[in-house]
C-alpha positions as CSV (number, residue, x, y, z in Angstrom):
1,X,-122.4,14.1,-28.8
2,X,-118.7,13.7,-27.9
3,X,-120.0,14.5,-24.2
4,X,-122.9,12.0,-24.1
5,X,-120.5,9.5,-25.6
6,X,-117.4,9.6,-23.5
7,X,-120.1,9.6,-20.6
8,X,-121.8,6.5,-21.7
9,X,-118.3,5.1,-22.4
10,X,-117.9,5.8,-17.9
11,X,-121.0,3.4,-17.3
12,X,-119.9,0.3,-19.6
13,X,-120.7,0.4,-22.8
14,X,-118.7,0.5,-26.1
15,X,-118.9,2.7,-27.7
16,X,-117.2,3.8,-31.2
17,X,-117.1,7.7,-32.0
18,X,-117.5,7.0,-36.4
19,X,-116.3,10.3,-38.1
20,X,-116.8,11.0,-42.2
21,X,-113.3,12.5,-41.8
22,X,-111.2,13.8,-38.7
23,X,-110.6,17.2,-38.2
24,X,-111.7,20.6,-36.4
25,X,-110.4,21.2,-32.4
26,X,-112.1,18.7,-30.9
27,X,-110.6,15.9,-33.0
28,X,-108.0,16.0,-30.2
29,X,-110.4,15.4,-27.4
30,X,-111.5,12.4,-27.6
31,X,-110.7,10.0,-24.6
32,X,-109.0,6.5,-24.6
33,X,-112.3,4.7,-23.2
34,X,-114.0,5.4,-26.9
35,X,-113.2,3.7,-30.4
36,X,-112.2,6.3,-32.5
37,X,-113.2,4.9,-36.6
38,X,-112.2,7.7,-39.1
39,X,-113.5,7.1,-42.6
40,X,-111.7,9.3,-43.8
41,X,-114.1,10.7,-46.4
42,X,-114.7,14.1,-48.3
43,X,-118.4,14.0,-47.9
44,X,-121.5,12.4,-46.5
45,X,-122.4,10.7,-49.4
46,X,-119.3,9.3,-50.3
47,X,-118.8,7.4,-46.8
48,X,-121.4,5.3,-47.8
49,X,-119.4,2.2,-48.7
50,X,-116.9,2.5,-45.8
51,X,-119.7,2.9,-43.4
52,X,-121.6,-0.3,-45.0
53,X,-118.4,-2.2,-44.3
54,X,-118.6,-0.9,-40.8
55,X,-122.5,-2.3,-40.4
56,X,-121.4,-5.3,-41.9
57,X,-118.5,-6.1,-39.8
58,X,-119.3,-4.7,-36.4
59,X,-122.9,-5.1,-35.9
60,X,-123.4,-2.2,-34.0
61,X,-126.5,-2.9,-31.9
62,X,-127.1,0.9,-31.5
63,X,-126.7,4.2,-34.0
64,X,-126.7,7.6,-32.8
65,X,-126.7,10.1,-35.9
66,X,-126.7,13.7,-35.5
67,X,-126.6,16.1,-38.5
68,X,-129.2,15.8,-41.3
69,X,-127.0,14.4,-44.0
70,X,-124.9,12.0,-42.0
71,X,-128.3,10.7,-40.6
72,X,-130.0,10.2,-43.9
73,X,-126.9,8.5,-45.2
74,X,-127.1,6.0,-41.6
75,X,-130.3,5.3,-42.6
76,X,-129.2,4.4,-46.1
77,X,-126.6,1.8,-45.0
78,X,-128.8,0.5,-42.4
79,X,-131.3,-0.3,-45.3
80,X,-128.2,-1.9,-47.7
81,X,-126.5,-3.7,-44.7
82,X,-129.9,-5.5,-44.1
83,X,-129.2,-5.4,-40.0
84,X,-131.6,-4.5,-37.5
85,X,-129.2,-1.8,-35.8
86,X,-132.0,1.0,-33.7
87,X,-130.6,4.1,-35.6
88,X,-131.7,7.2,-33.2
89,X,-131.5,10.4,-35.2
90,X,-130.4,13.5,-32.7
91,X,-131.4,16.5,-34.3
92,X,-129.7,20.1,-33.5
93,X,-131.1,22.6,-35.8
94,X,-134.2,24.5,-36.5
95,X,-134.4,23.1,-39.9
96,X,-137.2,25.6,-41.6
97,X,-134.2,28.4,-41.2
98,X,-131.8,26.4,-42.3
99,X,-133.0,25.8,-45.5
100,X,-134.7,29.2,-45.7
101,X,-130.8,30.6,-45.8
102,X,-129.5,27.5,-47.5
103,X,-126.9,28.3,-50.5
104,X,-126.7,24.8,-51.8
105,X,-129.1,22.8,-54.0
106,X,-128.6,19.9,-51.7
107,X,-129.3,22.0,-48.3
108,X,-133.2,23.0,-50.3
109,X,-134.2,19.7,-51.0
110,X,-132.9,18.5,-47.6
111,X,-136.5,18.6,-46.6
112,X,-138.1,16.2,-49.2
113,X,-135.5,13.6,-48.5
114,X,-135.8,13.8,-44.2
115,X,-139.6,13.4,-45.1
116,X,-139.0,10.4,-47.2
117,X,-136.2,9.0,-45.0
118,X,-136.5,10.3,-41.5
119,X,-139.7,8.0,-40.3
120,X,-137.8,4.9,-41.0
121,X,-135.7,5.8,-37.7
122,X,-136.7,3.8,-34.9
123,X,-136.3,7.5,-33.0
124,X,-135.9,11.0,-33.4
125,X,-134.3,13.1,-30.6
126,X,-134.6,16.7,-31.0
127,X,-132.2,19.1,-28.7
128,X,-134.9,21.2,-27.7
129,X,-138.6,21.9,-27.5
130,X,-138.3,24.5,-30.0
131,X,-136.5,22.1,-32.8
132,X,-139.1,19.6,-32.3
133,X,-141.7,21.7,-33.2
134,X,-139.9,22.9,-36.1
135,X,-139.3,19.4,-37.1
136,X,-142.3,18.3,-36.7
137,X,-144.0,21.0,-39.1
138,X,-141.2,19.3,-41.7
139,X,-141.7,16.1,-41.5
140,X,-145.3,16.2,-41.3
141,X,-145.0,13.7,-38.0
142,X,-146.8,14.1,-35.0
143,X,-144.8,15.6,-32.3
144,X,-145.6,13.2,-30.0
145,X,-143.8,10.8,-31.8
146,X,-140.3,13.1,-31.3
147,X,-138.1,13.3,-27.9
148,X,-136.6,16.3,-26.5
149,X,-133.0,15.6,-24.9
150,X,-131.1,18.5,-24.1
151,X,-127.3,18.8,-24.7
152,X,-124.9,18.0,-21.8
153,X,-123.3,21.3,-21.8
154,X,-122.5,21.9,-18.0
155,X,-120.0,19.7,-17.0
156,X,-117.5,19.8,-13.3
157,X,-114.4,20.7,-16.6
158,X,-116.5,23.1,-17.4
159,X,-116.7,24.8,-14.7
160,X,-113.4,24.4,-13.6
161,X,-112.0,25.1,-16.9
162,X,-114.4,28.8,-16.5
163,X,-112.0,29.6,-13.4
164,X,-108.6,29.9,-14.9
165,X,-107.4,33.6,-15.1
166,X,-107.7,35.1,-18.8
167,X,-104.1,36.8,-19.8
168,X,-105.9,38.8,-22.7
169,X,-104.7,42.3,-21.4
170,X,-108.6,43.7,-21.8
171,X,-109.6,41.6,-18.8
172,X,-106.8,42.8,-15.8
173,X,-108.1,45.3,-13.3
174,X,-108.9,48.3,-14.5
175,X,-109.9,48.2,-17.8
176,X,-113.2,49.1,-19.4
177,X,-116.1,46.2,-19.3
178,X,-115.8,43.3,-21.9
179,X,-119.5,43.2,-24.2
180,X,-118.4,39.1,-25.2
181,X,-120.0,37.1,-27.9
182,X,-119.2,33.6,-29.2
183,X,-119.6,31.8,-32.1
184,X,-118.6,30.6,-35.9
185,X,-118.1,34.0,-37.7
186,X,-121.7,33.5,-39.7
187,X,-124.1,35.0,-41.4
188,X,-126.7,32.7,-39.0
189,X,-124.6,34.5,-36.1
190,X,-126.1,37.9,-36.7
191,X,-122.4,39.7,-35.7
192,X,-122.5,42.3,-37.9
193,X,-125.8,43.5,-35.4
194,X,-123.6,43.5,-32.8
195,X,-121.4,45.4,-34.1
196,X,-123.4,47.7,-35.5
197,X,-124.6,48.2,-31.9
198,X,-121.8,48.3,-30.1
199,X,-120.7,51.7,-32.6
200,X,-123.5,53.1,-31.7
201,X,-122.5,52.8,-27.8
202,X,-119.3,53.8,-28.0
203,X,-121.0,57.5,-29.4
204,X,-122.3,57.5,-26.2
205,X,-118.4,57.7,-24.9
206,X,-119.3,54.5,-22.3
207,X,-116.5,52.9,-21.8
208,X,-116.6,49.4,-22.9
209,X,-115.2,47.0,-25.4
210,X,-116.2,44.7,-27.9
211,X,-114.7,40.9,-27.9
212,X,-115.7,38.1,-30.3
213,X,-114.6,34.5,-29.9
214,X,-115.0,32.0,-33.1
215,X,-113.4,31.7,-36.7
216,X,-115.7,31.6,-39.9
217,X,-116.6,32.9,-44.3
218,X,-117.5,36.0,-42.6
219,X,-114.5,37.2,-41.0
220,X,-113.1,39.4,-43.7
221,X,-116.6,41.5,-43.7
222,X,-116.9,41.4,-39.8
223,X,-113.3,43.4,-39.8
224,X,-114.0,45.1,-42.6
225,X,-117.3,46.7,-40.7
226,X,-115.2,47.3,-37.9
227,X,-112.8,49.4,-39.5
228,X,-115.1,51.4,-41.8
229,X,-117.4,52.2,-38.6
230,X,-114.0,53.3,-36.8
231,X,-113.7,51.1,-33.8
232,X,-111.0,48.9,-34.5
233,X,-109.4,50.1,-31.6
234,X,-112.0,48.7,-29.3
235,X,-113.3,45.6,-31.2
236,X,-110.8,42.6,-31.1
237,X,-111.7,39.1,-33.0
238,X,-108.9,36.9,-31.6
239,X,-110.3,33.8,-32.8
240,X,-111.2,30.3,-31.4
241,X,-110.1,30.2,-28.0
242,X,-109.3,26.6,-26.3
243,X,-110.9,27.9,-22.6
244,X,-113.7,30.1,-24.5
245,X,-115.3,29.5,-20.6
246,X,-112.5,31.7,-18.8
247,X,-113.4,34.3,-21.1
248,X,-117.2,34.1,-20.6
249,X,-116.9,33.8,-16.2
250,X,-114.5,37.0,-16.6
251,X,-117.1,38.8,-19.1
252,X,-118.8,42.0,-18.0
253,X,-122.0,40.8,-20.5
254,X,-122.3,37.5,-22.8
255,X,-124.2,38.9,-26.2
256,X,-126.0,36.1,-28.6
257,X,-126.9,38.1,-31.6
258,X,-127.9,34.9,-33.6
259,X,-130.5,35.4,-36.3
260,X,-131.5,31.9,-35.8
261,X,-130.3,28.7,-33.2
262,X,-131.0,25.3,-32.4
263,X,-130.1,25.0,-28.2
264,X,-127.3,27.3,-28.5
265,X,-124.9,25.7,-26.0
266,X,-122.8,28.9,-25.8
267,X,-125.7,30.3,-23.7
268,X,-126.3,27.7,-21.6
269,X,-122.3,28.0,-20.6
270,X,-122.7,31.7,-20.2
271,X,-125.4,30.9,-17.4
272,X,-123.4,28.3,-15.6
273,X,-120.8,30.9,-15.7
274,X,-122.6,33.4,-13.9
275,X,-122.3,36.0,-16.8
276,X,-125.4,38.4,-17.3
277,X,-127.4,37.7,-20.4
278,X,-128.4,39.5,-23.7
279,X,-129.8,37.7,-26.6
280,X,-132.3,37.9,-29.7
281,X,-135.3,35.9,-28.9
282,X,-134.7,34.1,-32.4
283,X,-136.1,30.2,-33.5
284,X,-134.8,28.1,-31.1
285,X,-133.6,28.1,-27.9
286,X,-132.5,31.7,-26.0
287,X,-136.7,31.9,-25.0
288,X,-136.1,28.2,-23.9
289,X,-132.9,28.4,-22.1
290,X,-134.0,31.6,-20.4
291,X,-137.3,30.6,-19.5
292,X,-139.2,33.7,-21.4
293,X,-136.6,36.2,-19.9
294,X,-136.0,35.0,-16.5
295,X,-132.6,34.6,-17.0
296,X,-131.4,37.0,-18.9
297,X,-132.8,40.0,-21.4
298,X,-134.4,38.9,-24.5
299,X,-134.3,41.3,-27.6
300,X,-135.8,41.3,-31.2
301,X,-133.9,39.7,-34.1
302,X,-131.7,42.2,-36.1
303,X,-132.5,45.2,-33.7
304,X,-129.5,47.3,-33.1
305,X,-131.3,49.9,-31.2
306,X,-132.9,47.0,-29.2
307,X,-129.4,45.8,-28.4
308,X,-127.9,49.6,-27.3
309,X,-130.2,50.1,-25.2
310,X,-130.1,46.5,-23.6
311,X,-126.2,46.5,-23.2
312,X,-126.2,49.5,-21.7
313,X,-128.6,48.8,-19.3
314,X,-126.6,45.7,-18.4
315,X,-123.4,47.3,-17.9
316,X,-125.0,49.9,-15.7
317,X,-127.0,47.5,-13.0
318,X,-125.4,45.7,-10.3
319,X,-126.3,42.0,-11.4
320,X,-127.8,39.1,-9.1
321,X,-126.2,36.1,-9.3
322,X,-127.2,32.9,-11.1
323,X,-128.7,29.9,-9.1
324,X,-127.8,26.5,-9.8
325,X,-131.4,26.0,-10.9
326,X,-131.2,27.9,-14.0
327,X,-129.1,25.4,-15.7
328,X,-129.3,22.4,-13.9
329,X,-131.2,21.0,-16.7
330,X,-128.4,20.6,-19.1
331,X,-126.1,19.1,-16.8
332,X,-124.1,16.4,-18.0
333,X,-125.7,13.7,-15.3
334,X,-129.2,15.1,-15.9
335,X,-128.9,13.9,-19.6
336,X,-127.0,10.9,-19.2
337,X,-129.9,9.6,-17.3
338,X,-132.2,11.4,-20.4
339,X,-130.3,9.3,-22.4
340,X,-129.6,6.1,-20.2
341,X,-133.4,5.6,-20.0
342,X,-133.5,6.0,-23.7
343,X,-131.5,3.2,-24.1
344,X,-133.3,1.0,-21.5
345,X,-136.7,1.3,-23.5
346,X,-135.3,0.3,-26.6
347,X,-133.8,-2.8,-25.1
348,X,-136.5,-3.4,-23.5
349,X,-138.6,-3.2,-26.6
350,X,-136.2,-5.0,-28.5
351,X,-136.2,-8.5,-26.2
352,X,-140.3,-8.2,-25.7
């Protein structure tokens, strides 16, 4: 949202960035040309009154909510406020997993209160094909009735960002090839697979390494895994990485091991960045992004065998490179205008 925002911020409008608290690396990022409000709040729920004092006093013509429980608490204050603010709910993830995994009382019964709640939206805007199915089946709407707006992931930043030299001493010339994946250390992420995996490759004596990018609960188990299966030496988890981008463009394969995604962004940046592709064919996205395998290779959920033999395969063929055309649909321009005419037609509805 951060990218849609600072580019709608480029074409005129105002536009406030409202945050229940600020925090996280990209707190940092945000450019002058945007309104930064930070309610300063330990939860969704508890915003409510700050963000009813926001309604009140700003008017905001136009909401954009992502994340279930910040949007069902917009709605909420839109309700109490009594304004006629267009509240467009942007939704990321496939929610049926979600809750299938969920921990918490409050993620479970997440679906009874979107179905109450989420059809007094004036829109729903789902990141990909896949998540509007899925949220469809959950909200027992027509899916007609929801939008599908991809993220702005590509951006010229990006891309530039993806060229600066990696000093992590795995990547100078000569070393063995760098098997790369990306994201929060999670259960959702499905690491431990990859892991798993990548042991079994290195009793094959290939020469290779294993690299993951990302901070998360599941850190102390990932290592843990590593050292038991005896491949510390060739497994590093250095983190979050500012320029995760230089690390994917210098990558000898980009692994998504994910049990379950919404559009998982990380893939689409692999792709821009020219890096071959591995990933489960998990609910939502990598079969979406890669267009059923064009892309990249596509493996089962939770198969390590699946992903041996996939890696290996990768690291031993020459790859083709990666036209423009494979990810020209998430670039940043592409959805601005998504979003641009979005924002025409409720104008336009709005005044007829």
């Amino acid at each position: 949202m951060l990218n849609i925002a600072s580019a709608l911020a480029e074409h005129g409008y105002n536009i406030d960035l409202i945050l229940v608290k600020q925090e996280g690396e990209l707190a940092d990022k945000v450019p002058n040309s945007i309104r930064l409000i930070d309610l300063n709040c330990r939860g969704a729920l508890l915003s409510i009154p700050r963000l009813l004092r926001y309604f009140r006093n700003e008017h905001p013509v136009l909401f954009f909510s992502s994340l279930p429980h910040i949007s069902l608490v917009t709605i909420i204050v839109r309700l109490l406020s009594r304004k006629n603010t267009f509240i467009v709910i942007v939704e990321h993830n496939t929610l049926s997993q979600t809750v299938r995994f969920a921990s918490s009382l409050k993620d479970r019964v997440l679906p009874m209160l979107m179905q109450l709640l989420y059809p007094l939206a004036d829109c729903i805007v789902a990141v990909s094909a896949g998540v509007a199915d899925d949220l469809s089946k959950i909200l027992k709407v027509p899916r007609s009735q929801i939008k599908v707006i991809y993220n702005p992931v590509v951006t010229t930043e990006m891309l530039v960002a993806s060229r600066h030299r990696v000093t992590h001493p795995w990547f100078a010339d000569g070393e063995p090839p760098v098997i790369l994946g990306i994201g929060r250390l999670t259960h959702a992420k499905g690491f431990s697979t990859l892991i798993q995996a990548f042991a079994k490759i290195r009793k094959t004596h290939i020469p290779a390494r294993l690299m993951i990018l990302g901070e998360g609960n599941e850190r102390d188990k990932l290592e843990k895994l590593v050292f038991e299966l005896g491949i510390d030496s060739d497994v590093s988890l250095p983190g979050f990485q500012n320029n995760a981008y230089s690390f994917l463009r210098h990558a000898s394969v980009f692994v998504l091991s994910s049990l379950w995604e919404g559009l998982p962004t990380v893939l689409i940046e692999a792709l821009a960045c020219g890096t071959p592709i591995i990933s489960t064919d998990c609910h939502s996205g990598p079969r979406e992004i890669l267009e059923d395998g064009k892309w990249g290779i596509l493996v089962p959920v939770a198969d390590e065998d699946a992903l041996v033999t996939a890696i290996q395969n990768s690291l031993a063929t020459p790859q083709q490179p990666i036209p423009e055309i494979a990810w020209a649909r998430f670039e940043q321009e592409e959805v601005l205008s998504k979003y641009l005419q979005l924002i025409t037609s409720i104008n336009y509805s709005k005044t007829s």
